[in-house]
C-alpha positions in Angstrom: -58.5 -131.5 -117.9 -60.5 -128.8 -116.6 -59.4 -126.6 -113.8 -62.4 -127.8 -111.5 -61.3 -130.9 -112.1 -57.7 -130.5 -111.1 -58.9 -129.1 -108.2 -60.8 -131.6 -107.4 -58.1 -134.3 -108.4 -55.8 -132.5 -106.0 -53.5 -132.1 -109.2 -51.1 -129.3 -109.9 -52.8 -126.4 -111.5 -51.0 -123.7 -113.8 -52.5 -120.3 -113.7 -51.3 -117.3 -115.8 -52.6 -114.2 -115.3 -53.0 -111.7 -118.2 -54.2 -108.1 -118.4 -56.8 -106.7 -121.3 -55.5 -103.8 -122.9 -56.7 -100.3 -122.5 -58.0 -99.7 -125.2 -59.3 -102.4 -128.1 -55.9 -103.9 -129.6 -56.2 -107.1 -128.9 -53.1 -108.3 -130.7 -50.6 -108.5 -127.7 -53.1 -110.2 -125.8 -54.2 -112.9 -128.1 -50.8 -113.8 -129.0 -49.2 -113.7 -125.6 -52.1 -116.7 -124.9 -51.1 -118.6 -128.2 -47.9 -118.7 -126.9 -48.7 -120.4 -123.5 -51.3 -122.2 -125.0 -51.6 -126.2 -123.7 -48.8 -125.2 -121.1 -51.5 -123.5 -118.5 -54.6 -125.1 -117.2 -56.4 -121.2 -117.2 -55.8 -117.8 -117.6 -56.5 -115.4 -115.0 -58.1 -112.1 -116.4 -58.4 -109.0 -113.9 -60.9 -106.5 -114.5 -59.4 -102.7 -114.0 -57.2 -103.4 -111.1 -56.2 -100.3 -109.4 -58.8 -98.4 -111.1 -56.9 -98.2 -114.7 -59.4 -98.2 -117.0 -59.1 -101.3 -119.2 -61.4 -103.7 -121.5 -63.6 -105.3 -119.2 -62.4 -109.3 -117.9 -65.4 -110.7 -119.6 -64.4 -109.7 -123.1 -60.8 -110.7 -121.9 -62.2 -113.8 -120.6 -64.4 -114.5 -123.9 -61.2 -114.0 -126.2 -59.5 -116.9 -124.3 -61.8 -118.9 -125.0 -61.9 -118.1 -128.2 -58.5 -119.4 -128.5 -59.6 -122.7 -126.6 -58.2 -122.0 -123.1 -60.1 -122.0 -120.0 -60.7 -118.4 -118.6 -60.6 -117.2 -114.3 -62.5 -113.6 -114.1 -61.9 -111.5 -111.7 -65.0 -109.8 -110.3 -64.6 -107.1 -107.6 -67.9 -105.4 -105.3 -65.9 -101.7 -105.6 -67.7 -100.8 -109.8 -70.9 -102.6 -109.6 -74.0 -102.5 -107.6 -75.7 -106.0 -107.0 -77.5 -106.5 -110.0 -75.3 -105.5 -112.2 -72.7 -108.5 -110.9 -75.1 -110.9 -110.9 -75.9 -110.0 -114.6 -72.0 -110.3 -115.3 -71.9 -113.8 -113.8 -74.4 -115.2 -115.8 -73.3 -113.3 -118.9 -70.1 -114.9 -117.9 -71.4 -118.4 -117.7 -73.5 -118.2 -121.3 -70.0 -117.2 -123.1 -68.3 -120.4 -121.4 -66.8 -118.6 -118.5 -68.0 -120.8 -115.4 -64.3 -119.9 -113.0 -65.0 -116.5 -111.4 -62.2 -115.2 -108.5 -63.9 -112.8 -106.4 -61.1 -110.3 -105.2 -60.4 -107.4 -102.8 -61.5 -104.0 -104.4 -58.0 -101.8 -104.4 -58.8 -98.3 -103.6 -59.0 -95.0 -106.2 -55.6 -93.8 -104.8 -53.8 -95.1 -108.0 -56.8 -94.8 -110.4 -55.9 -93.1 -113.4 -60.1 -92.0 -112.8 -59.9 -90.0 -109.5 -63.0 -88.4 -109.9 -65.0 -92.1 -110.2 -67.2 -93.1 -107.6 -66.8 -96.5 -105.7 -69.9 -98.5 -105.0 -69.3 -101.2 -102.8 -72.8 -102.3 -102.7 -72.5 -105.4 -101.5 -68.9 -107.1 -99.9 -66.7 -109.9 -101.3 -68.6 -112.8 -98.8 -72.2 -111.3 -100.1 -70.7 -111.8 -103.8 -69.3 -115.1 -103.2 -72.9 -116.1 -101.4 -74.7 -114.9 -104.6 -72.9 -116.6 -107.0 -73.8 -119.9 -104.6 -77.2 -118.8 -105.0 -77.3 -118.6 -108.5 -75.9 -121.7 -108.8 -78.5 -123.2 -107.1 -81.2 -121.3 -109.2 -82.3 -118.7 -107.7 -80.5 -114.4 -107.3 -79.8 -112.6 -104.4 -83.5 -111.8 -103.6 -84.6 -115.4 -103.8 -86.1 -115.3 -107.3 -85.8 -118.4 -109.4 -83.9 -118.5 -112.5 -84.9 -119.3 -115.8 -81.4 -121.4 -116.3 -79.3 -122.2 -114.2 -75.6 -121.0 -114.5 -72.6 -123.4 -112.4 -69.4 -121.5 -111.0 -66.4 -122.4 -109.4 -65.3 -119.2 -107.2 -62.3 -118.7 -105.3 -61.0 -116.0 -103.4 -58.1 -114.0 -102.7 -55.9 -113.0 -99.5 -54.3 -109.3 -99.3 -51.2 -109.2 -98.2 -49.7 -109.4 -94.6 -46.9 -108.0 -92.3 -46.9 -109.7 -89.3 -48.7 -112.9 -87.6 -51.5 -110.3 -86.3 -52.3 -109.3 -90.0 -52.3 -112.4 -91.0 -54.4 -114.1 -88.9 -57.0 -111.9 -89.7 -56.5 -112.8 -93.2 -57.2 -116.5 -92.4 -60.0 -115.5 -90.5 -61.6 -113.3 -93.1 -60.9 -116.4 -95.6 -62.4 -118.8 -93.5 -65.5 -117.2 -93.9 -65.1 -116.4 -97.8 -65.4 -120.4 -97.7 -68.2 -120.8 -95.9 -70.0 -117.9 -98.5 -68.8 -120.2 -101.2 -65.3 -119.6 -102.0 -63.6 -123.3 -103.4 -59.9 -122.1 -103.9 -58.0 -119.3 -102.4 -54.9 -117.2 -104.5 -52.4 -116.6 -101.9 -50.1 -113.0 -102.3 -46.9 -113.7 -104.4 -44.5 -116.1 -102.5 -40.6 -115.2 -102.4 -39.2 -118.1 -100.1 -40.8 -121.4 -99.9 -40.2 -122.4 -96.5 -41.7 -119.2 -95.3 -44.8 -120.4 -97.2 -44.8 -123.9 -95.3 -45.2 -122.7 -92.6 -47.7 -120.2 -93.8 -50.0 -123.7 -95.5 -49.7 -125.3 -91.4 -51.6 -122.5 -90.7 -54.1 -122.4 -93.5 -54.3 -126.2 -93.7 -57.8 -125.9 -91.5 -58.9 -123.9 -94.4 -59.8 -127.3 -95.9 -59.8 -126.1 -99.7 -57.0 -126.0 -102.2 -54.2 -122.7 -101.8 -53.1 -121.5 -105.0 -49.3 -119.4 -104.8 -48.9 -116.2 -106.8 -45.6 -116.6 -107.7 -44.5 -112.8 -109.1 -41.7 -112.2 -111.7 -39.1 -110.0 -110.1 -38.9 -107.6 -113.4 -35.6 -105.7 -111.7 -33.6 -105.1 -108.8 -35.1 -102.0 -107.9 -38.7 -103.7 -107.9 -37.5 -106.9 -105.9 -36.1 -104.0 -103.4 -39.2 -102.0 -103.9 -41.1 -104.7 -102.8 -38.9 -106.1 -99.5 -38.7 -102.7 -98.2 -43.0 -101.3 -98.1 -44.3 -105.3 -98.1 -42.0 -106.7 -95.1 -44.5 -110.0 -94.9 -43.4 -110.9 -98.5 -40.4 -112.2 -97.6 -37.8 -111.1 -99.8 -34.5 -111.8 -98.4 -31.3 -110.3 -98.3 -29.5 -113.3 -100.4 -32.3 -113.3 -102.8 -31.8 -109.5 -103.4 -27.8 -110.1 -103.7 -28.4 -112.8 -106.1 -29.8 -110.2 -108.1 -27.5 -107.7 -107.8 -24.7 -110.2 -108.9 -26.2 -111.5 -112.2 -24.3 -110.1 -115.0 -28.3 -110.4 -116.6 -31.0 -109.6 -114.1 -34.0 -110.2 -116.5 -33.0 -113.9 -116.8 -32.2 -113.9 -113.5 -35.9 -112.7 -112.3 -37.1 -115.2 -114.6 -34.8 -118.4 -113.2 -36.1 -117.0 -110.0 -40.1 -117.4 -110.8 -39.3 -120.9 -112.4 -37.2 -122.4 -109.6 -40.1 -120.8 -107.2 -42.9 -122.7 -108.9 -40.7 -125.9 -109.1 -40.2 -125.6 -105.6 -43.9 -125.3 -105.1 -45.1 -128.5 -106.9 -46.0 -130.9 -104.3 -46.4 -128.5 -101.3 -49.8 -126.3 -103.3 -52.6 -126.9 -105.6 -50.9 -125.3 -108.1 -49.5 -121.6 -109.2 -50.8 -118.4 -110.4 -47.9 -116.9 -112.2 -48.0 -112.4 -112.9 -45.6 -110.9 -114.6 -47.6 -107.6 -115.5 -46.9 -106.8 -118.6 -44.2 -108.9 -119.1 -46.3 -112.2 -120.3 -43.9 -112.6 -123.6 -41.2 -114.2 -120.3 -44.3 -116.8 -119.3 -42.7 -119.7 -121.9 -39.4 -118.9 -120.4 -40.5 -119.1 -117.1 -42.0 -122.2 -117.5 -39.2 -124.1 -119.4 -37.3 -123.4 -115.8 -40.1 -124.9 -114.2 -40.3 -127.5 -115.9 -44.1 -127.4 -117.0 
C-alpha cells in the first residue's frame, strides 16, 4: 500500500529516514534499504542537512526506488532559487518520486561550506503553494504545464521549549496546511504522554502527525540532548535507565522500539533516525513489533 494511501486510510505508517553519502559509494546506502525492505512503508531522504555536502535527495530518492521502495524527499528554500525547485519537483515526479517533505532550512553555522551563500528565494509556505500549483498544472507564474506532475507534501515542525514556542509552531503549521502541506513530521518524541497532550493541541490541525522517534546512540547524546533541547522531554528516569544498562546500544535501541510501540494507535505513523546508525533499523523494529 502506498504511503498516500495509508494516509488516507488513517493506517499506521513506517518511515525510515536515510542519509546519501558524501561522496558516490552507494553501497552502505543500498544495502541498509535491502535490509528494511517490505518492513517500512517509505524512506525519508534529506538533502544536505546542516549544509554537509552530500549526493543530492533525488539521486538518494531514485536509488530507492530502484530497489522497489517508496521514497519522501526532502526539499528546503535555503540552496535553490524558485525555478530551480520547481524543476527538482517535477524531475522528482518523472523518476517516480511523487512524496516531497518540504523542511526548515538549518542555518551555515554547522556547514562544512562556510563560505556558501544561502538563497532563500522563496519560503517553505511559497514552496509548499507551488508544488499545489503544479499539481494542478500550472508553475509559480501561472504558466501551464505540458504534464502534469501529482505530489503528496508534508511539512515539518522545529523544535520547541516552552508552550509560547510552541504555539507559534502550530501556528506557522496551520498555515503550511492551508499552502498545501497533507502530513506534518513532528521533532523526535522521548515520552509519550508528553506527546498526547502535545496531539490535543494539534488535533485542530486536521491532517495526519507523523512522530520522529530518534535512536538515543549514547548516554552522553540522550544527555546532550535533555540539557540544550528542554521541550524534548527527556527525563531524568529515562537518562538513569541508561546509565544502568550493562549495554547502552541495545538499550537506546529497546528505547526507540518500545517508543514507536507506544505510538501505534495515538499517530499516523513514525519517522524513525538513527543518523548513521541505520544497520540498528531491523533491530529496532523487531522491538516494535513491525
Amino acid at each position: 500500500m502506498s504511503f498516500q494511501k495509508k494516509l488516507s486510510t488513517k493506517e499506521f505508517a513506517v518511515l525510515a529516514e536515510m542519509h546519501t553519502p558524501k561522496g558516490v559509494n552507494i553501497a552502505r546506502l543500498v544495502n541498509d534499504a535491502r535490509r528494511i525492505k517490505g518492513r517500512v512503508d517509505a524512506i525519508v531522504v534529506p538533502d544536505m542537512d546542516n549544509g554537509i555536502v552530500r549526493m543530492s535527495a533525488l539521486a538518494g530518492g531514485v536509488l530507492m526506488r530502484q530497489e522497489g521502495i517508496e521514497t519522501i524527499m526532502h526539499m528546503y528554500c535555503r540552496d535553490k532559487n524558485r525555478l530551480a525547485l520547481q524543476g527538482d519537483a517535477m524531475a522528482a515526479h518523472v523518476l517516480g518520486i511523487s512524496n516531497i517533505v518540504v523542511t526548515h532550512s538549518e542555518d551555515m553555522s554547522q556547514s562544512d561550506h562556510r563560505e556558501a551563500k544561502t538563497v532563500d528565494d522563496i519560503d517553505e509556505f511559497e514552496l509548499l503553494s507551488a508544488l499545489r500549483s503544479l499539481s494542478s498544472g500550472k508553475d509559480m507564474e501561472g504558466f501551464e504545464l505540458d504534464g502534469i506532475p501529482s505530489f503528496t507534501a508534508g511539512c515539518t515542525l522545529a523544535p520547541w521549549d516552552d508552550e509560547k514556542m510552541l504555539a507559534k509552531e502550530l501556528e506557522f503549521a496551520r498555515k503550511k496546511v492551508e499552502a498545501g502541506a497533507s502530513f506534518i513530521i513532528t521533532p523526535p518524541v522521548f515520552d509519550v504522554a508528553a506527546f498526547d497532550g502535545f496531539l490535543d493541541k494539534a488535533k485542530g490541525l486536521g491532517v495526519p502527525i507523523i512522530p520522529t522517534v530518534f535512536l538515543l546512540k549514547s548516554l552522553a547524546i540522550a544527555q546532550y540532548i535533555a540539557n540544550s533541547e528542554p521541550g524534548a522531554n527527556i527525563s531524568d528516569d529515562l537518562i538513569r535507565r541508561i546509565r544502568k544498562s550493562p549495554d547502552r546500544e541495545l538499550e537506546g535501541t529497546k528505547i526507540a522500539g518500545e517508543t514507536i510501540a507506544a505510538l501505534k494507535g495515538k499517530a499516523q505513523g513514525v519517522k524513525v533516525q538513527t543518523l548513521g546508525w541505520e544497520h540498528k533499523l531491523p533491530e529496532i523494529f523487531d522491538v516494535a513489533g513491525v
